[in-house]
C-alpha positions in Angstrom: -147.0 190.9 -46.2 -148.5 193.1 -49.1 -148.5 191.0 -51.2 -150.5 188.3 -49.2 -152.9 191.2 -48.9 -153.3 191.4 -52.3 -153.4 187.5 -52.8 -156.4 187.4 -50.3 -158.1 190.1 -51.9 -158.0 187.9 -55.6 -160.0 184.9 -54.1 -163.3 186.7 -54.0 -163.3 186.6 -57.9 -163.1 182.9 -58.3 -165.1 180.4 -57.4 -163.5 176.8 -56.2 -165.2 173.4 -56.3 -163.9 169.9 -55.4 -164.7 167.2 -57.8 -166.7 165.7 -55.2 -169.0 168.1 -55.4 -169.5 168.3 -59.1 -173.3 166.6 -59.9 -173.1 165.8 -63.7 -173.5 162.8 -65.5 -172.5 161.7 -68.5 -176.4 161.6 -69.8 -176.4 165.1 -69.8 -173.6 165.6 -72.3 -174.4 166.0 -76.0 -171.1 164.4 -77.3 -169.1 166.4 -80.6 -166.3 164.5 -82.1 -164.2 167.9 -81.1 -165.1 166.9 -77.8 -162.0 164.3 -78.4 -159.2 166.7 -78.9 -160.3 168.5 -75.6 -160.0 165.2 -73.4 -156.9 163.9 -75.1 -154.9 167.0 -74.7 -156.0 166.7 -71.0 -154.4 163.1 -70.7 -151.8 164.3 -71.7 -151.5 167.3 -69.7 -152.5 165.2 -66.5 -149.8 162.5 -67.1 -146.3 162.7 -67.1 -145.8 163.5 -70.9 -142.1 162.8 -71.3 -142.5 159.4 -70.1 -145.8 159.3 -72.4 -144.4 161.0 -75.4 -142.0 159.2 -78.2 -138.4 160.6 -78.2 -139.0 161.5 -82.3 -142.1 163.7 -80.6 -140.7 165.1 -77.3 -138.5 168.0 -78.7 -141.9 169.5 -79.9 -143.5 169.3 -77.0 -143.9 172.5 -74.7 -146.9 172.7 -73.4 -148.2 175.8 -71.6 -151.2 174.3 -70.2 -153.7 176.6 -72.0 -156.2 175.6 -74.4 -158.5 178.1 -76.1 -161.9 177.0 -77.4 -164.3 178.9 -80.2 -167.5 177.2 -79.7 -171.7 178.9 -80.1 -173.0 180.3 -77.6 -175.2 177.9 -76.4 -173.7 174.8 -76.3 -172.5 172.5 -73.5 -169.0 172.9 -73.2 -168.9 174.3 -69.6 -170.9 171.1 -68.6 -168.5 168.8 -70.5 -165.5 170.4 -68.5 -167.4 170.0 -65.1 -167.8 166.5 -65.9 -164.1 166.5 -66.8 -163.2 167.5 -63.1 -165.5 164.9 -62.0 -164.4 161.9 -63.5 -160.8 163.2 -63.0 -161.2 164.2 -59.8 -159.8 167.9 -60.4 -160.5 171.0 -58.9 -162.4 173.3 -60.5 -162.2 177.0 -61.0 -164.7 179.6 -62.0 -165.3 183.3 -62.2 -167.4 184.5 -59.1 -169.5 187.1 -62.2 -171.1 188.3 -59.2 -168.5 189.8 -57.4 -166.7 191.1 -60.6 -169.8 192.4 -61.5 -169.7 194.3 -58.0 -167.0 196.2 -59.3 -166.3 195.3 -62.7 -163.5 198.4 -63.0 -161.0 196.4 -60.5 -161.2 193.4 -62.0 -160.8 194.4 -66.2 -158.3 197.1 -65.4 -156.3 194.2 -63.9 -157.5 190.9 -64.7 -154.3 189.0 -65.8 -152.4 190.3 -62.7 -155.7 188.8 -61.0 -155.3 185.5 -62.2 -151.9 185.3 -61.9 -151.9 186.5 -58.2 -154.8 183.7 -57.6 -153.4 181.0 -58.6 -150.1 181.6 -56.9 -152.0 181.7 -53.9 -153.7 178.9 -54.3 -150.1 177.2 -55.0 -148.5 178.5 -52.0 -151.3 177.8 -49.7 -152.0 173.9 -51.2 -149.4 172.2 -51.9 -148.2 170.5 -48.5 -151.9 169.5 -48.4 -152.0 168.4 -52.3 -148.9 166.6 -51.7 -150.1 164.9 -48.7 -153.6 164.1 -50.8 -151.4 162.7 -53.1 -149.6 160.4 -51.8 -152.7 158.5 -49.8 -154.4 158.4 -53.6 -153.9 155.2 -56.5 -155.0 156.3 -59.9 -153.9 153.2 -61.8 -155.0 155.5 -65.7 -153.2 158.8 -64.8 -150.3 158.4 -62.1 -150.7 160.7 -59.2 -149.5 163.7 -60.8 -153.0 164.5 -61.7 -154.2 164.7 -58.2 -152.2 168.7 -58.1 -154.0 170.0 -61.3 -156.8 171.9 -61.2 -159.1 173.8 -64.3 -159.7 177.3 -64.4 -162.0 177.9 -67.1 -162.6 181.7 -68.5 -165.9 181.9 -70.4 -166.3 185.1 -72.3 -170.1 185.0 -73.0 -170.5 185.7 -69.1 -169.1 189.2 -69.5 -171.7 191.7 -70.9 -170.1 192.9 -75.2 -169.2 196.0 -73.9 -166.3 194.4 -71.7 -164.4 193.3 -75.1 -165.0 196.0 -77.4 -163.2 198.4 -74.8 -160.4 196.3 -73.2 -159.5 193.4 -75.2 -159.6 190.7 -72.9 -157.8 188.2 -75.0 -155.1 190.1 -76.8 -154.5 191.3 -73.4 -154.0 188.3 -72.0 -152.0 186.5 -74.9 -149.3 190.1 -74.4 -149.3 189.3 -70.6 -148.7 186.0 -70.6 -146.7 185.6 -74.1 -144.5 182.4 -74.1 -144.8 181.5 -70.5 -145.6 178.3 -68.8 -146.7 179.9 -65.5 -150.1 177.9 -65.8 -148.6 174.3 -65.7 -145.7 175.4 -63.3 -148.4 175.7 -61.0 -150.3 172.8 -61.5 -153.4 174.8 -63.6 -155.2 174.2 -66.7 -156.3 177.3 -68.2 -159.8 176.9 -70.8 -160.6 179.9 -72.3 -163.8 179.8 -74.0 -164.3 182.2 -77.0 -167.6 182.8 -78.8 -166.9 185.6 -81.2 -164.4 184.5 -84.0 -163.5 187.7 -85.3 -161.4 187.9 -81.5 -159.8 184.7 -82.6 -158.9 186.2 -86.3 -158.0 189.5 -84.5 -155.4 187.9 -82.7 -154.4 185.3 -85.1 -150.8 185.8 -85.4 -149.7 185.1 -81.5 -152.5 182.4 -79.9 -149.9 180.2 -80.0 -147.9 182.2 -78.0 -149.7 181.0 -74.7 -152.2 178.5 -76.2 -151.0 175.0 -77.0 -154.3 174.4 -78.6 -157.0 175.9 -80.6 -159.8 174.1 -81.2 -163.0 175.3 -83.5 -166.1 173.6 -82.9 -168.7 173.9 -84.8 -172.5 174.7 -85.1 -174.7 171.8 -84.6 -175.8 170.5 -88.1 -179.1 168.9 -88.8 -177.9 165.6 -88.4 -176.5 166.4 -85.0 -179.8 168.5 -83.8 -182.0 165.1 -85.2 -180.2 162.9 -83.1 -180.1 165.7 -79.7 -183.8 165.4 -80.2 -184.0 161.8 -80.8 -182.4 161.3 -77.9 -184.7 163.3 -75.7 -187.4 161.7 -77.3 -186.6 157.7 -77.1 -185.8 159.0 -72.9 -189.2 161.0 -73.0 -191.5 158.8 -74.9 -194.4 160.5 -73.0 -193.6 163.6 -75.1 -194.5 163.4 -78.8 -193.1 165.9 -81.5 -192.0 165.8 -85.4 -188.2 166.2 -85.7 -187.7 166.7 -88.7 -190.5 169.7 -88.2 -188.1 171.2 -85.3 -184.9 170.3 -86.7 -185.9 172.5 -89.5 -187.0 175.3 -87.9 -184.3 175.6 -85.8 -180.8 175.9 -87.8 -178.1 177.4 -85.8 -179.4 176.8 -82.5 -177.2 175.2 -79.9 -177.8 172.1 -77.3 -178.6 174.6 -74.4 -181.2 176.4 -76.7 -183.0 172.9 -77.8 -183.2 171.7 -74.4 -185.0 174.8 -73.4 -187.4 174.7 -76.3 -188.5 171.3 -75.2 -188.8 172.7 -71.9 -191.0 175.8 -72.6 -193.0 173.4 -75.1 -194.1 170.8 -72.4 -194.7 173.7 -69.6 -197.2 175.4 -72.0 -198.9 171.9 -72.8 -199.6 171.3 -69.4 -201.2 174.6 -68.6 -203.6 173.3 -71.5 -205.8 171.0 -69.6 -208.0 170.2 -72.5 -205.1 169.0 -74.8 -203.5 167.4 -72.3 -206.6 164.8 -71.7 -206.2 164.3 -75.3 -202.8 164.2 -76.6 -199.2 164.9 -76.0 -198.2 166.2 -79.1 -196.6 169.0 -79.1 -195.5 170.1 -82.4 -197.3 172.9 -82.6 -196.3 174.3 -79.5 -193.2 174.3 -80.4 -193.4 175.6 -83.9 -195.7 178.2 -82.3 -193.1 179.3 -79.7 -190.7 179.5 -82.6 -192.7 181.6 -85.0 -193.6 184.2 -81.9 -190.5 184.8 -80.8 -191.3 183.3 -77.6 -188.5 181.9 -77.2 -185.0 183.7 -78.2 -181.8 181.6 -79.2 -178.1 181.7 -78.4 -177.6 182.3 -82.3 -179.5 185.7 -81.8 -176.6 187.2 -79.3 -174.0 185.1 -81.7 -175.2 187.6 -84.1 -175.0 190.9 -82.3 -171.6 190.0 -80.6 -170.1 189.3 -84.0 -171.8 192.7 -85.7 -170.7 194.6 -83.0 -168.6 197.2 -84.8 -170.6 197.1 -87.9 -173.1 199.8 -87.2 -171.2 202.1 -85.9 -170.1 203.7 -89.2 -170.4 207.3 -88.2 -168.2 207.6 -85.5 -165.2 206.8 -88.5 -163.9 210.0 -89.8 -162.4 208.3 -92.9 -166.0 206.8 -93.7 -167.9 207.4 -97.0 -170.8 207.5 -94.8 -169.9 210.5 -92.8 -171.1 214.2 -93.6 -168.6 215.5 -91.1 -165.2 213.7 -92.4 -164.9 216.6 -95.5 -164.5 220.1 -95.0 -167.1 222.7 -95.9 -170.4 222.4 -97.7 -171.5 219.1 -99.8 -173.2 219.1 -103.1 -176.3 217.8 -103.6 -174.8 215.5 -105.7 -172.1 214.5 -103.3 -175.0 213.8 -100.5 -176.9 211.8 -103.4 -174.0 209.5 -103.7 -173.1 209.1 -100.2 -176.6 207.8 -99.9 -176.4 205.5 -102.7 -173.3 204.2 -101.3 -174.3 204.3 -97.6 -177.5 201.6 -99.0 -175.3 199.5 -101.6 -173.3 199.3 -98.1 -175.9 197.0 -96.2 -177.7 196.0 -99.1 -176.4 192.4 -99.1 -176.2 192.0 -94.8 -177.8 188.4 -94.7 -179.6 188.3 -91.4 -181.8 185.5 -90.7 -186.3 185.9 -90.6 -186.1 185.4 -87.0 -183.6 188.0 -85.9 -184.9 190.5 -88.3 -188.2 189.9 -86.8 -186.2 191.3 -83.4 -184.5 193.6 -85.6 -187.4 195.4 -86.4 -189.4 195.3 -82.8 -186.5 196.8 -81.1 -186.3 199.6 -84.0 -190.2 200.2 -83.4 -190.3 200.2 -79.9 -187.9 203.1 -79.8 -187.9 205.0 -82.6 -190.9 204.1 -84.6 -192.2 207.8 -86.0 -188.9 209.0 -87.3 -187.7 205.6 -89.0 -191.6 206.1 -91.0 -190.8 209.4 -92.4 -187.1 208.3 -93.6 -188.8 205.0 -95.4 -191.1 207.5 -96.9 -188.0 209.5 -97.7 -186.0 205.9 -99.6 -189.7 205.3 -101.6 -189.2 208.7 -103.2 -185.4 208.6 -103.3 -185.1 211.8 -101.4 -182.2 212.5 -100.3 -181.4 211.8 -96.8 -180.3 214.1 -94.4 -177.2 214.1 -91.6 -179.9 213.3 -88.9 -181.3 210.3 -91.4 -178.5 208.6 -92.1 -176.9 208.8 -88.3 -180.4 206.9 -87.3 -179.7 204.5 -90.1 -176.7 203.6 -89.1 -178.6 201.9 -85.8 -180.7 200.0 -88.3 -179.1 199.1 -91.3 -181.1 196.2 -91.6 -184.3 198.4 -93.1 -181.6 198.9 -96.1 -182.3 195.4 -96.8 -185.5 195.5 -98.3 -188.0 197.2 -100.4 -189.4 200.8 -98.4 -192.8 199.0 -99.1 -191.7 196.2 -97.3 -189.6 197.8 -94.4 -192.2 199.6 -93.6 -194.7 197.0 -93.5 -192.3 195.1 -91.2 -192.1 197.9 -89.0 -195.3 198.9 -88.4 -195.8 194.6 -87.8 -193.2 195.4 -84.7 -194.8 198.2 -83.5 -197.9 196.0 -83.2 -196.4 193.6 -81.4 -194.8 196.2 -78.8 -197.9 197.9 -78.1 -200.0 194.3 -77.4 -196.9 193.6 -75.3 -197.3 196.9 -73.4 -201.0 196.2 -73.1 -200.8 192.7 -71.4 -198.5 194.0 -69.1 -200.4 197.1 -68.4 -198.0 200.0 -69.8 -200.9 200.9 -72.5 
């Protein structure tokens, strides 16, 4: 009886949805040649694989039923999936973020247990019905094992950074579930969606422990963004823009961040009566929206969730950077070395016009006056202080360039924050 308890109290983190429900169309898919790896390890998942697979083959073949997929943030791949279910007709599992979010303690302290408790409740209570299901449904591609799977996809970019920098969900759940094939036992095909690589080369040794797959996809290239665009545009031909304009000012941005460009672009056009009497080009919207940092893309939090650690160099006790890792007093010389190392450190970070742009808003809108006086302070090649270097170590990024120009850049953002504050009445 507890343990029913228990089961029951697992559902409210899931969310479960039939196939029939799922309202996707292929149309809305921007198709990868990865995308083929993911739907023919599925067929072979969904059929009876050792009547599928050759003899010379089958002794390899051990599948757990997991696959784990690096891809942008960004992209499509949760809409690929759904369509997946739909065409498949398999149930489909997601995270209820809303309820976890509730109480986010219960669910990371615990979240393989949580899974694994789910889905044997969702075994025990479904399978005289699947079976029954079953056996009143032809599937002349798959055979009618198919009909008892179902996808349970775990998509880290829902979680907030903080979850994985202080619990580790993957490694966690590789060590909990090392070498087992609980997932296909019970019928479940578990997609975990990664979107920070350094977690996939953290763990590197032992995904194979639990995965049967790992597939990298890519960043769309401009060849790939010309034809997302082309696309919309030969099923929009209402709606005029240069590609070539677009696809170059927008490298590393994903399907989901395009499609919202367009979006935002054709919105704004039509609250401009007078250009909309006249044209529906809208090129320079776009470029515009671009350029102001109207519209932020998925390559922006790629770059914070990958730099997560980087900055925060004086918490290490073994690091050159820290005042506090050697005992007693420091020469002068020692601190002027510590501060040539500290900017040889981030000297070379390559961080791309339009985040640095961020970068520097978010450095001005909080601490605008003391950053000044410590670009003064690199112009004169003082030597920086404990205090000084601690705030640098939040913006390393103002190591990059010349004080001239760092400061220039900064007081640029602070501009921009306080026209921001004045529109919305903070002034």
């Amino acid at each position: 009886m507890e343990r029913s308890k228990e089961d029951l109290n697992q559902v409210k983190y899931f969310r479960i949805t039939s196939s029939t429900e799922i309202n996707i169309d292929e149309a809305d898919i921007f198709y990868r040649k990865k995308y083929n790896t993911i739907i023919n390890y599925l067929k072979i998942i969904l059929t009876n694989f050792e009547d599928t697979v050759s003899v010379d083959y089958l002794r390899y073949i051990n599948p757990k039923g997991c696959l784990l997929i690096n891809i942008n943030p960004g992209s499509d791949i949760e809409f690929y999936l759904k369509l997946i279910s739909k065409n498949y007709q398999l149930k489909l599992i997601e995270l209820n973020y809303n309820e976890i979010f509730s109480n986010p303690k219960d669910f990371i302290d615990d979240f393989p247990i949580v899974i694994e408790e789910f889905i044997i409740n969702q075994s025990n209570k479904n399978i005289k019905k699947e079976i029954s299901q079953q056996s009143s449904i032809e599937n002349n591609n798959l055979g009618d094992s198919k009909n008892n799977f179902k996808i349970l996809i775990f998509n880290e970019r829902e979680f907030p950074p903080y979850f994985f920098t202080e619990k580790y969900f993957l490694s966690r759940f590789i060590n909990y579930f090392k070498n087992s094939d609980f997932f296909i036992k019970n019928h479940t095909i578990l997609i975990w969606i990664n979107n920070c690589y350094d977690d996939i080369l953290a763990n590197q040794n032992k995904i194979y422990y639990i995965f049967d797959l790992f597939i990298k996809i890519p960043i769309l290239d401009n060849i790939e963004r010309q034809e997302l665009l082309k696309n919309f545009s030969e099923n929009n031909p209402k709606i005029v823009f240069d590609i070539d304009t677009i696809v170059e000012k927008t490298q590393d941005w994903e399907v989901e961040d395009l499609s919202q460009l367009l979006k935002v672009g054709i919105f704004k056009h039509f609250l401009n009566s007078e250009l909309n009497n006249l044209s529906n080009e809208i090129t320079d919207i776009l470029v515009n929206i671009i350029d102001e940092g109207e519209f932020i893309p998925s390559s922006a939090i790629k770059y914070k969730s990958n730099k997560r650690t980087y900055i925060n160099v004086e918490q290490s006790e073994d690091s050159p950077f820290n005042v506090n890792s050697k005992k007693g007093m420091i020469s002068l010389e020692e601190q002027e070395k510590i501060t040539t190392d500290y900017i040889n450190h981030f000297q070379n970070e390559n961080i791309s016009e339009f985040m640095l742009e961020q970068l520097y808003e978010d450095a001005a809108s909080k601490n605008y006056n003391e950053l000044i006086i410590i670009i003064e302070k690199l112009s004169k090649n003082e030597v920086l202080e404990d205090n000084d270097r601690k705030l640098l170590g939040k913006y390393p990024f103002l190591l990059n360039e010349h004080p001239k120009m760092a400061q220039i850049r900064l007081e640029k953002g602070k501009k921009r924050i306080d026209q921001i504050k004045k529109v919305f009445g903070y002034d």
